[in-house]
N, C-alpha and C positions, 0 to 999 in steps of 0.2 A: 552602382548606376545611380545618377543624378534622381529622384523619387519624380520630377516634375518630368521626365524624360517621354516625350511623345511619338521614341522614335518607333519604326515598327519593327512588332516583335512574333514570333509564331506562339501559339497558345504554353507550349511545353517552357519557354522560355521563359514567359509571363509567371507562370504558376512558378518556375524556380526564383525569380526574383520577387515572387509576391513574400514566398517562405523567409526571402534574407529580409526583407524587409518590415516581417513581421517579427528579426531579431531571432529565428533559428541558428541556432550553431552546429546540430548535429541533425540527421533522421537515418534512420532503419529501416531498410528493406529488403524485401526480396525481389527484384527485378522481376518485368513481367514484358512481353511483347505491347502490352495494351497501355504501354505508357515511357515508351522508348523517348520520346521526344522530352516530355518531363525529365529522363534521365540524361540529357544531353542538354538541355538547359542548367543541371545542377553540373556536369561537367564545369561548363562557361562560371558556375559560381564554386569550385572547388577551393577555392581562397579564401571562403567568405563562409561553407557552410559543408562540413564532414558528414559524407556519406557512409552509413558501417551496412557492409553487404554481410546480411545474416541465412541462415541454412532453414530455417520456418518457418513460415507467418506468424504464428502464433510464439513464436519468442523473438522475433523484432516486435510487435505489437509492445509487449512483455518489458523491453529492453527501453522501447519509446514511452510507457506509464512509467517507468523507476526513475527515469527523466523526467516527468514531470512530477512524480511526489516529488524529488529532492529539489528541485531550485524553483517550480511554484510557476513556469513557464510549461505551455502545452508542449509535450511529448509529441513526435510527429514522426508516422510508418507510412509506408507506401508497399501497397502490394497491388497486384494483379487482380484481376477479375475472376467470379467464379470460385474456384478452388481456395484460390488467394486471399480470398476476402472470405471464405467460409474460417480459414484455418483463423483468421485474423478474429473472430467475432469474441473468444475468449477477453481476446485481451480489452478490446469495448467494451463487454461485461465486466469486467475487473472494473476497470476506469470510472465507469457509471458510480458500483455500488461503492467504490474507495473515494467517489469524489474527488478524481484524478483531472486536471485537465489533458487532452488528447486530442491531436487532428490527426486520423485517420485516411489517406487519399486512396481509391481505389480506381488503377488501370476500367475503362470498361468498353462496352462493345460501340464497334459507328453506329449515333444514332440513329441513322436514318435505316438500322437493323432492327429498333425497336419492337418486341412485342411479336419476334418469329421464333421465340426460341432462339434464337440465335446462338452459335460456338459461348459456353460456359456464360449465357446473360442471365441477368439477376436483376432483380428491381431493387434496389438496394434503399430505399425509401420504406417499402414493406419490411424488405430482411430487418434491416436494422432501428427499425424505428420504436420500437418498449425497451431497446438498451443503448439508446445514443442520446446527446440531450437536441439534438438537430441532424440532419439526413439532406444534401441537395445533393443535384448533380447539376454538373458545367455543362451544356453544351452550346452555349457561344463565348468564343474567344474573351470578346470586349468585354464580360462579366467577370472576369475572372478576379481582378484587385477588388472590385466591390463583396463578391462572393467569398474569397478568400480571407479581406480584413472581415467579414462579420463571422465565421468559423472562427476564430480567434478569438474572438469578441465572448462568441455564445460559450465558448470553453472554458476561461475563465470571470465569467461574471455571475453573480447570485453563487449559486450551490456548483461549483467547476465541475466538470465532467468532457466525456465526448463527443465528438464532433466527426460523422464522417462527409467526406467528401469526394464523390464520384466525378470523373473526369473521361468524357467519352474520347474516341480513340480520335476520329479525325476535326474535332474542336483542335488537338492539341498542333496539327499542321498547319490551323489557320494565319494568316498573319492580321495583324492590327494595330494600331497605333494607340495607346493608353497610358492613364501614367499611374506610377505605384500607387499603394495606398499604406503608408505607414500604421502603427498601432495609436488606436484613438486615446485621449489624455483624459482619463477619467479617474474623478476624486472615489473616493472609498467609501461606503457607507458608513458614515457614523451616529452611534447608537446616540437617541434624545438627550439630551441632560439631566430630563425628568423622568428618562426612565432609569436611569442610573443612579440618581436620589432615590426612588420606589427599590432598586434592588438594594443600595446601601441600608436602605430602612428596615427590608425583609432579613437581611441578614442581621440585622441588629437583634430583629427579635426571635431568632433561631436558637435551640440550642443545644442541634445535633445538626449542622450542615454538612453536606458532600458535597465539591468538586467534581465533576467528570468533566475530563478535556476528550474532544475527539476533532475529526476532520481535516482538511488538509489546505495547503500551500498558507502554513504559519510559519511566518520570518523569524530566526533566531531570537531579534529582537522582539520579536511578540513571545517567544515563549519565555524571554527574561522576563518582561514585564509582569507575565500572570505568573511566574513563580515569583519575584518578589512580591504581590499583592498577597499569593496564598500564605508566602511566609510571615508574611509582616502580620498577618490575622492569624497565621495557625491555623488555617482551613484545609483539614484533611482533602488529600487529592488524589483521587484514581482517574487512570489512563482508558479511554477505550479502547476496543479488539483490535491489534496491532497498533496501538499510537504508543508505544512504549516512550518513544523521543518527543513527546507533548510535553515530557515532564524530566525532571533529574529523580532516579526510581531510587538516589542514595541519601535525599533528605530526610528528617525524623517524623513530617509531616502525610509522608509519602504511603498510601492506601494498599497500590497493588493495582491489576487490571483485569476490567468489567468485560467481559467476552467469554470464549470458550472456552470449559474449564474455568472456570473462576474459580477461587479459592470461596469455599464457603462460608468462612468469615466473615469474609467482604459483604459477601450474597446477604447475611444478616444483617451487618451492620446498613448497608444500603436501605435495607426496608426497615431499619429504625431512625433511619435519617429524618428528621422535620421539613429540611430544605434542600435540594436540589440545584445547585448550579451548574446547568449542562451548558459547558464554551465548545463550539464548533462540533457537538455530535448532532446527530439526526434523534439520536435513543431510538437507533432501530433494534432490528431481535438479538442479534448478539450483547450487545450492551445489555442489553433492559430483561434477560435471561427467559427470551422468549417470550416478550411482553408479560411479563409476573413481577418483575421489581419492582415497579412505580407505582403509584393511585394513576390509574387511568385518568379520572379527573383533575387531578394537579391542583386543584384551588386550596388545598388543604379543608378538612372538617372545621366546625366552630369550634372544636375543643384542639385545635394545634393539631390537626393533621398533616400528613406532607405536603408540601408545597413543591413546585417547580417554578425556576425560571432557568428560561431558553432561550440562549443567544446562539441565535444564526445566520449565516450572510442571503438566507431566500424563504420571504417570511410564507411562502405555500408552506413548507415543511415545518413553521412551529405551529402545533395541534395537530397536526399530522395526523395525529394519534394518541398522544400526548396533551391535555390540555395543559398549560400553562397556569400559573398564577401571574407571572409575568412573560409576555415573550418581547426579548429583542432582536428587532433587524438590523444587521449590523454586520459587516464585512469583519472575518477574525483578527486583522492587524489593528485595524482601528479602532475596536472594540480592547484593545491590548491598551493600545496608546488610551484609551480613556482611563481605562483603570489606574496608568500611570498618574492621570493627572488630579486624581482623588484625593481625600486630604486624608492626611499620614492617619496610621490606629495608633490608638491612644490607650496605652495600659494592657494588661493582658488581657486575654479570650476567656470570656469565660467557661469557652468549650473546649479547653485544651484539655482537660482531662479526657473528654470523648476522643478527641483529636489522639491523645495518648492511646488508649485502646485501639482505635482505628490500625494505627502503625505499629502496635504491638501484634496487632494478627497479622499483619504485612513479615514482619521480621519472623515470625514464627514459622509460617506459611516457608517461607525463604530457607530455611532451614535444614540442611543436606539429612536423610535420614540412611540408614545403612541399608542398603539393597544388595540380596543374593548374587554371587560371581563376582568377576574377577576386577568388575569396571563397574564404577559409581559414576554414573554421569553425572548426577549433581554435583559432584565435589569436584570433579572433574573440569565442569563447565565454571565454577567460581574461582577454581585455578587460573583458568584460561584468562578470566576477565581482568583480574590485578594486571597482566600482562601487553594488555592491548592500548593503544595511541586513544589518545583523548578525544580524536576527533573520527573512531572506527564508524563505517558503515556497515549493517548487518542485513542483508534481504533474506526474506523467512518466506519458507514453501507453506502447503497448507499440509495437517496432520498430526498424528500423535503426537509426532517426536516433538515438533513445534510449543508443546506446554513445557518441555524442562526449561528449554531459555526461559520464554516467561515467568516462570516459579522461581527458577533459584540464579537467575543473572539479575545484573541492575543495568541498566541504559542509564549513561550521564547526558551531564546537559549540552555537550560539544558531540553528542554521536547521534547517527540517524540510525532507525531501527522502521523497517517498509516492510509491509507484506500483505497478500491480496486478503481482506476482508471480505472478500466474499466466499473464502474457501476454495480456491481455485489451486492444484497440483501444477507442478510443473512452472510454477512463476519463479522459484527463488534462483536459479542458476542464470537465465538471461536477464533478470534484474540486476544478480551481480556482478555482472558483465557492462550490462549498460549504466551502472552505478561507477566501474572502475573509466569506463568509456568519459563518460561526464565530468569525474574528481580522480584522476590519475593519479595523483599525489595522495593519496586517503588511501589506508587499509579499507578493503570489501573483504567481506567474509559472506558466504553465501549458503544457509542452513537448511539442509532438505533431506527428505526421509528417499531410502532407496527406489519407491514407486516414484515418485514427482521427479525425482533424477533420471529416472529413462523416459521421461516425457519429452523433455526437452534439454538434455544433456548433452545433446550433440551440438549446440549452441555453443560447449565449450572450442570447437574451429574458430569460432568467432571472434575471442578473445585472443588465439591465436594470429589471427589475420590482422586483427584492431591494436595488436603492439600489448596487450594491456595483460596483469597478472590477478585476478582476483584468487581466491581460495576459499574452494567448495566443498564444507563440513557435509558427505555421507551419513544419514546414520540409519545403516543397516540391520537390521530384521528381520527381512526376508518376510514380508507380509506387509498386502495394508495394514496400516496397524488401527485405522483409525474403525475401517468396515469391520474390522478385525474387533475387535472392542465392542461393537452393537452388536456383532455377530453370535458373542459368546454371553450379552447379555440376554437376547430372544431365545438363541438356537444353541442353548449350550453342548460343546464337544460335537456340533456339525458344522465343520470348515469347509465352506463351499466358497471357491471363486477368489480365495483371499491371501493362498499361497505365493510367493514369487522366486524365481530363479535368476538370479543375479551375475553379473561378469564380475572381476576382481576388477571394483574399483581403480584402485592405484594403480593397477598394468591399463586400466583401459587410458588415463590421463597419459601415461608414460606412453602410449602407442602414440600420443599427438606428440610427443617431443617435452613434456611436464613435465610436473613435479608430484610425484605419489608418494601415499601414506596410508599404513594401518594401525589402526588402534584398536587394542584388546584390552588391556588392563589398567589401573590406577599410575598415576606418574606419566603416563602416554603422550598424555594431547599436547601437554604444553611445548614440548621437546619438538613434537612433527609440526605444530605452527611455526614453531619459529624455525624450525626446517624449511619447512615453505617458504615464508616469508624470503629466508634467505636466498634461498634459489633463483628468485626474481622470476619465475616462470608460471603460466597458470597450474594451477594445484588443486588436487582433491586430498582429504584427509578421510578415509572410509573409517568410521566409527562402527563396529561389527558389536552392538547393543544384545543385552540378553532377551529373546524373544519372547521368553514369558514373561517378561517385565512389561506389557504391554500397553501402561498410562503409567504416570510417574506413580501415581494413589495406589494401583491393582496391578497383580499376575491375572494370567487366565486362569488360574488356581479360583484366583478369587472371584470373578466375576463369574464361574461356572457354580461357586456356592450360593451366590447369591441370585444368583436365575436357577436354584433346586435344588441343589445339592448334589450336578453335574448330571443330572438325567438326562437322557435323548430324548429329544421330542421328537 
């Protein structure tokens, strides 16, 4: 439709053309009475913008953020009112704390219902307003392109996040005559010149620096750029919680990752670091191990104490918490492109030796160790990797199992590696669904512990229905493993609440018309992926892990010795 077009439209129509014209290609939902008209304007744009009908709110939600981590464009769901938007709130909270961008549309009641309670109403201004980065709702027509391009807007500018947007029921019948509003054309923030001589100078006089990369919607090209700067200086580089794909994890530079479970190598070398250069994290608690890593203060002591400096695209959040020695504000591509344009290093580092240690706890850390029974996941899992396309995408559930990838896999520089930072279950199987949804042609592998697989595992119809094949890595236990793990550290040998009874995997995929798999022993995995793969169908692989083996470091053996020498309390 012509963007200048004044002809008239009914609200529902409006809002689907606002969507094309904000450049959506796909959104997720779950159909709802309270926004039929919406769904019937996105009929009239089915050419222009793919509708994937999902089975839960909370993994359309899910399926719409793994859309926006990967192309750096807001994710966009649509559910229903009430119910619909309760189940959806998850995936907002993901978004927020991942610095996802996200528009969220929620079905809702006639306003002229307002404030009786009315069938499933919600103020959705209060509900969602500590985890969205903006909250309206529509209810006149003629607002709608204005309203629509600034949700956009507020999604991705400064610190990205979400965006929900409430659309009462009979706004959406109105007619009106308005005309689109495309995406506004806005330059990037780019960091001073002088504060980029002040970081070149700080780094000069460093001489134990760390990199931490975190945050999101960084273009390939931006993360070329800050790997050839790190290389070109030999500045040790760790990844934060879930940013595995900030960085190529196969370089000699290469640190490891700052989040749950961190290798405690890293943990010390981090608080022996003089400098700090944190690119696109917050240095919230995962990172910053619970706030204990850093000097609170940042300025460094007068005898060469640590230093930070903080580059971020929303300067509220450098001192946050964190004071800085330097903070820059500065959007992550642009901040990339500067570094590019810096002038070449000259001779070697004089901290490559540090830099050498750094990566020598990385490599060691990495390092398969022999585990009781029949199945070494580590080695396992490093088999697997020689074997996979250059350009794999991997979405990661939250939990135990979640630390072997991290430890003994490497993310290259062509593959994406996504998963909720905030700890949220249940996100890695509609992510990898909505990952294969978005990049069809790209391996999805989707890595989740048996508990986060029945959250939302029925997600897998979806991929059914969406044409698409991702393959969802099981790794079975039969327990949380993670409550399971703090359990046995307070309450050793009293399992309460943390047992689980599971269906056979591979028959439950096989019951949709898939491709099933089990793995038990050494030699296994690589054979059933590429089983999968071959099948061209969606796929689980049920990894049936040894249950006492319950962190990649400890058995329950061990963590009942170390909280007493297995007493009951």
């Amino acid at each position: 439709m012509d963007g200048m077009s004044t002809a008239t439209r009914t609200g529902g129509q409006l809002l689907a053309d606002a969507l094309v014209a904000q450049g959506v290609t796909h959104a997720f939902c779950v159909p709802g009475e309270s926004y039929l008209d919406l769904l019937d304007g996105l009929y009239a744009n089915q050419d222009k913008l793919e509708l994937v009908t999902c089975r839960f709110e909370a993994g359309a939600v899910n399926m719409a953020e793994a859309h926006g981590k990967l192309t750096g464009r807001p994710g966009v769901a649509l559910v229903t009112r009430g119910p619909g938007a309760c189940h959806a709130a998850i995936g907002v909270h993901i978004a927020m704390q991942d610095s996802t961008p996200l528009v969220l549309i929620v079905g809702q009641i006639p306003f002229s219902e307002t404030d009786r309670e009315s069938f499933q109403e919600v103020d959705y201004r209060r509900m969602f307003g500590s985890v969205a980065k903006w909250v309206t709702q529509i209810d006149d027509a003629a607002r709608i392109p204005e309203l629509m391009a600034h949700a956009f807007d507020v999604a991705t500018s400064g610190r990205p996040g979400p965006v929900v947007v409430a659309i009462s029921e009979e706004m959406q019948k109105a007619r009106v005559a308005v005309p689109d509003i495309g995406p506004a054309e806005v330059a990037p923030a780019s960091p001073a010149p002088a504060a980029m001589e002040r970081m070149l100078a700080m780094l000069d006089a460093a001489e134990r620096p760390l990199v931490v990369l975190g945050g999101s919607r960084w273009t390939q090209e931006a993360r070329r750029q800050v790997r050839e700067f790190c290389v070109a200086r030999d500045l040790p580089v760790a990844v934060g919680f879930r940013r595995q794909s900030l960085y190529d994890c196969t370089l000699p530079n290469f640190a490891g990752d700052l989040g749950v479970g961190a290798d405690a190598a890293l943990v010390a070398k981090a608080k022996q670091a003089d400098l700090i250069l944190a690119i696109g994290t917050r240095i919230g608690e995962p990172v910053s191990q619970g706030y204990t890593l850093f000097d609170m203060a940042g300025q460094g002591a007068a005898n060469g104490g640590q230093k930070i400096v903080h580059v971020y695209p929303e300067q509220a959040e450098i001192g946050r918490v964190y004071r800085p020695a330097l903070g820059i504000t500065a959007e992550i591509n642009a901040f990339a492109e500067a570094l590019a344009r810096l002038p070449a290093a000259k001779g070697g580092a004089r901290w490559s030796a540090w830099t050498k240690e750094v990566h020598a706890a990385r490599v060691k850390q990495a390092e398969a160790p022999d585990y009781a029974g029949p199945l070494n996941l580590a080695r396992e899992l490093q088999a697997l990797e020689k074997v996979l396309p250059k350009d794999t995408i991997f979405t990661c559930d939250a939990g135990n199992f979640a630390t072997w990838p991290n430890r003994f896999m490497h993310v290259t520089a062509e593959q994406e590696f996504i998963g909720p930072t905030n700890g949220a279950m249940g996100y890695a199987v509609p992510a990898a669904i909505g990952a294969k949804i978005t990049y069809p042609d790209r391996t999805v592998i989707g890595l989740v512990g048996d508990g986060g697989a029945l959250m939302t595992g029925q997600e897998i119809a979806t991929a059914f229905q969406a044409g698409v094949a991702p393959v969802v890595m099981v790794f079975n236990n039969g327990m949380y493993g993670t409550i399971r793990m703090y359990q046995e550290r307070a309450y050793p040998g009293r399992v309460s609440g943390t047992r689980l009874t599971n269906p056979d995997f591979a028959k439950f995929i096989e019951s949709f018309g898939g491709h099933g798999e089990v793995v038990e022993k050494d030699g296994e995995l690589v054979p059933a992926f590429q089983r999968a793969v071959a099948s061209g169908k969606p796929a689980i692989i049920e990894v049936r892990v040894n249950p006492e083996q319950v962190t990649h470091r400890a058995t329950i053996a061990d963590l009942r010795a170390q909280a007493g020498g297995g007493k009951k309390h």
